[in-house]
C-alpha positions as CSV (number, residue, x, y, z in Angstrom):
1,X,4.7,22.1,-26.8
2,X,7.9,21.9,-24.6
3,X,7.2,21.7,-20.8
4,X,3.7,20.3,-21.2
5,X,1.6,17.0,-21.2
6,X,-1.3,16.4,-23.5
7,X,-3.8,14.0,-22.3
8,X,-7.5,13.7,-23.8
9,X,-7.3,17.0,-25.2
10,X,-6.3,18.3,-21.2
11,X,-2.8,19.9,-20.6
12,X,-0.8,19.6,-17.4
13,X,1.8,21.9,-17.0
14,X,5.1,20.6,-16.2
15,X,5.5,23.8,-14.3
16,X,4.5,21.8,-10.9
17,X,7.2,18.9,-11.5
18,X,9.6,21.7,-11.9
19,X,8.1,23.7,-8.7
20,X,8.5,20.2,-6.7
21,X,11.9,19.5,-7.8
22,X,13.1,23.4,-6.5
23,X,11.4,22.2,-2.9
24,X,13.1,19.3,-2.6
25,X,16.4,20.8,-3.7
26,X,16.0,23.8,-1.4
27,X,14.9,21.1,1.6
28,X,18.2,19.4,0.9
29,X,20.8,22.1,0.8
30,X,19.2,23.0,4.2
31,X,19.2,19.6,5.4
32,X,22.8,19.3,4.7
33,X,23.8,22.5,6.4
34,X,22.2,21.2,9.8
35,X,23.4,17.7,9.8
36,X,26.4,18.1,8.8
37,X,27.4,21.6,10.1
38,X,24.5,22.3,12.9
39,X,23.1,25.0,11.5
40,X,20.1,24.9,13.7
41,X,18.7,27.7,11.0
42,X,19.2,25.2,8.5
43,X,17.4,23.1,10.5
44,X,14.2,25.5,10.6
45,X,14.0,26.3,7.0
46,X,13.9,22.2,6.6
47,X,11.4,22.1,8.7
48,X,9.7,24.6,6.6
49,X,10.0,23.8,3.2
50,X,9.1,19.9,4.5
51,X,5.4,21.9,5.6
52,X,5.6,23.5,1.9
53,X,6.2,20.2,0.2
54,X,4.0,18.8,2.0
55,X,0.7,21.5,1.2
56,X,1.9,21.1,-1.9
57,X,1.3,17.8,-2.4
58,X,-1.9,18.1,-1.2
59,X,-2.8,20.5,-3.5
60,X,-1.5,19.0,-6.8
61,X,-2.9,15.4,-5.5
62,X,-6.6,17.2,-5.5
63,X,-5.9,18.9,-9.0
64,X,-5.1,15.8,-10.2
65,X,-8.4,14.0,-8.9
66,X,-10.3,17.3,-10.5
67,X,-8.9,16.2,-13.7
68,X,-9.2,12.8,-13.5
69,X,-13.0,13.3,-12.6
70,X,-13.3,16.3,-15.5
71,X,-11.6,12.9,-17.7
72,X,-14.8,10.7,-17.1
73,X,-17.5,13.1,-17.2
């Protein structure tokens, strides 16, 4: 199966790396258009998608220690 990891008969879609990698790029194409042009809108939607990285992390960090606990049960 493309885009997926098999592990003890439990898949994890690569759907999230891919979801991650988008955030970041979007958070530095923003970035780069307020430090190097002072778009202070730029500057905001950084801001932002920092905050959406950020709950997103959170949320795939406790999906991963559901799995790992479904793993040892």
């Amino acid at each position: 199966m493309m885009g997926t990891i098999i592990t003890k008969n439990k898949t994890i879609k690569m759907e999230k790396v891919t979801e991650f990698e988008n955030l970041v790029e979007a958070f530095k194409d923003d970035y780069e258009k307020f430090k190097e042009k002072g778009n202070k809108t730029a500057g905001t939607r950084a801001r932002k998608t920092l905050q959406e990285i950020r709950n997103f992390a959170k949320d795939t960090r406790d999906e991963i220690n559901s799995t790992k606990r479904e793993m040892v049960a």
